[in-house]
C-alpha positions in Angstrom: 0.0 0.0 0.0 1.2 3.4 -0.9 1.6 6.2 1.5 -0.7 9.1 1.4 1.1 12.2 1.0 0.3 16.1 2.0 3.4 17.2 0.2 2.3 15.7 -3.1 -1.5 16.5 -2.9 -1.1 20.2 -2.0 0.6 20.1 -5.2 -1.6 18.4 -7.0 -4.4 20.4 -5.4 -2.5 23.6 -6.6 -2.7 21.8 -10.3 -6.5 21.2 -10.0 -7.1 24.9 -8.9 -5.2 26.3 -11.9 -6.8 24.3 -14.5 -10.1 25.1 -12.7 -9.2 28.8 -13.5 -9.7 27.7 -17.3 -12.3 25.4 -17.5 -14.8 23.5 -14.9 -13.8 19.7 -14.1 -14.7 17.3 -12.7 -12.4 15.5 -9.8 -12.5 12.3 -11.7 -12.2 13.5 -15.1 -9.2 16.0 -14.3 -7.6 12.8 -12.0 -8.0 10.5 -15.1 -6.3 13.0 -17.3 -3.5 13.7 -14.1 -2.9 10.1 -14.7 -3.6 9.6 -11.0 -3.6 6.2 -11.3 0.2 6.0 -12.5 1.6 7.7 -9.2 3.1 5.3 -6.2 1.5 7.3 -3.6 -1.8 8.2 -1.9 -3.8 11.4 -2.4 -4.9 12.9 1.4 -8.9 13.0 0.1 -10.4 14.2 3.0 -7.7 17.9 2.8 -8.1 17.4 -0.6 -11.9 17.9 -1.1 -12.1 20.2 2.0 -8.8 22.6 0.4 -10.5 22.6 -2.4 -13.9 23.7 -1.3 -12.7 26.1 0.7 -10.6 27.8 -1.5 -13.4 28.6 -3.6 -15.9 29.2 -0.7 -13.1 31.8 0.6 -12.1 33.1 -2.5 -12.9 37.1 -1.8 -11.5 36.8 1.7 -9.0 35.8 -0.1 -8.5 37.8 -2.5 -8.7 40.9 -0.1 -5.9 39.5 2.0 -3.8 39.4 -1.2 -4.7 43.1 -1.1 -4.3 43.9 2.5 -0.5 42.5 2.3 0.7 43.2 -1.3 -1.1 46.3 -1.9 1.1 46.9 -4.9 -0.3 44.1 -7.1 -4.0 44.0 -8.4 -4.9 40.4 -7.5 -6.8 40.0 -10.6 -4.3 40.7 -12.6 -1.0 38.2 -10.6 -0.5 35.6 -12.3 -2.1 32.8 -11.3 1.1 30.9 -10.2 1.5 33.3 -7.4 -1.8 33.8 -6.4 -3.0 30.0 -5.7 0.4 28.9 -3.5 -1.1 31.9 -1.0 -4.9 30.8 -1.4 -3.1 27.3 -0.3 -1.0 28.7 2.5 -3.7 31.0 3.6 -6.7 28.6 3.6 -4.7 26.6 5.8 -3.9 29.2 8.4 -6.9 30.3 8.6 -9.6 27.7 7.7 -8.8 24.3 7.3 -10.4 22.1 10.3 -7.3 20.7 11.1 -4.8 22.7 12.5 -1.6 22.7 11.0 1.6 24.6 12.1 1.9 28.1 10.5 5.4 27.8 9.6 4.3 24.0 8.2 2.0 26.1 5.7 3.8 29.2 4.9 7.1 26.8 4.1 4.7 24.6 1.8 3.1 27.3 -0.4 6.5 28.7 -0.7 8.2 25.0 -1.8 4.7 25.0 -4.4 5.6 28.6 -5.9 9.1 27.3 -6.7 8.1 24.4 -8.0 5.7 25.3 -10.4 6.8 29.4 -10.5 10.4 31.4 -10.6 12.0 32.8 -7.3 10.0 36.1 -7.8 6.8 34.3 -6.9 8.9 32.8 -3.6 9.6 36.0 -2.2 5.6 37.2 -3.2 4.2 33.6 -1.4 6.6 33.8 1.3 6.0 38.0 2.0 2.2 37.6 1.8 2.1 34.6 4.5 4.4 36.0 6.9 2.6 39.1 7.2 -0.8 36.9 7.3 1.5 35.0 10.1 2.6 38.1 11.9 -0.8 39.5 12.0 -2.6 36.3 12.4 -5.0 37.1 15.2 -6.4 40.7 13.7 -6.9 39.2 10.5 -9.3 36.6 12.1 -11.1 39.0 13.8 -11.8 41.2 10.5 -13.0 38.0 8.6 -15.5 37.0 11.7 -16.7 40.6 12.0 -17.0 41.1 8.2 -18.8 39.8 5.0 -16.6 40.1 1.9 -18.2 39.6 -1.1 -16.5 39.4 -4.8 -17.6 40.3 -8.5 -14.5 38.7 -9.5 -13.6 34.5 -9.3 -10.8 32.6 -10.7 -12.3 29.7 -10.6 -15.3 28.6 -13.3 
């Protein structure tokens, strides 16, 4: 039996987000044409389905925390590669019903943006989580007391 691995589903997760950007799928059509079946290791399916919907349930929170902490960029306009390791990274921090270390996340999304990204989007991921990070407990506070809503989505 293989073993289920985080590592290699947060990156597969981060695949699944970006080709939902361009076009709506299915879990099992876009894991037959991942080739799931070819890999020797376990996808985490219960963080899986619960990143996933999450991510897209959060999506404007999101998407003004990418403006709260790199107010120079126009989140609908970064490229995609650096704004899903930080929907990854954030969701995680601040949502997911397990709680995983902060530093766990932060060093995750970063290890995703150089994987699939250039050492720009590093330095973006790892900026934008670290301030989330450092101001961890006001940003919680905002998102209980507040209802964000969004005109914009990445995802179809």
């Amino acid at each position: 039996m293989s073993q289920v691995s985080r590592k290699k589903t947060r990156k597969y997760l981060f695949q699944k987000l970006f080709s939902d950007s361009y076009i709506k799928n299915d879990t099992v059509s876009f894991s037959e044409s991942f080739l799931i079946d070819s890999f020797k290791w376990n996808m985490d399916e219960a963080y899986l389905v619960e990143m996933e919907k999450l991510i897209k349930e959060k999506e404007p929170y999101l998407l003004d925390l990418l403006k709260k902490f790199a107010p120079k960029f126009d989140p609908v306009n970064m490229n995609l590669t650096y704004v899903l390791p930080i929907f990854i990274g954030a969701t995680e921090m601040l949502f997911l019903s397990e709680e995983i270390p902060a530093k766990v996340s932060i060093n995750e999304a970063v290890e995703i943006s150089k994987t699939f990204w250039e050492e720009t989007a590093k330095k973006i991921v790892n900026w934008v989580l670290n301030k989330l990070y450092e101001n961890y407990d006001e940003v919680k506070k905002e998102y209980e007391a507040k209802e964000i809503s969004s005109d914009f989505s990445f995802f179809k």
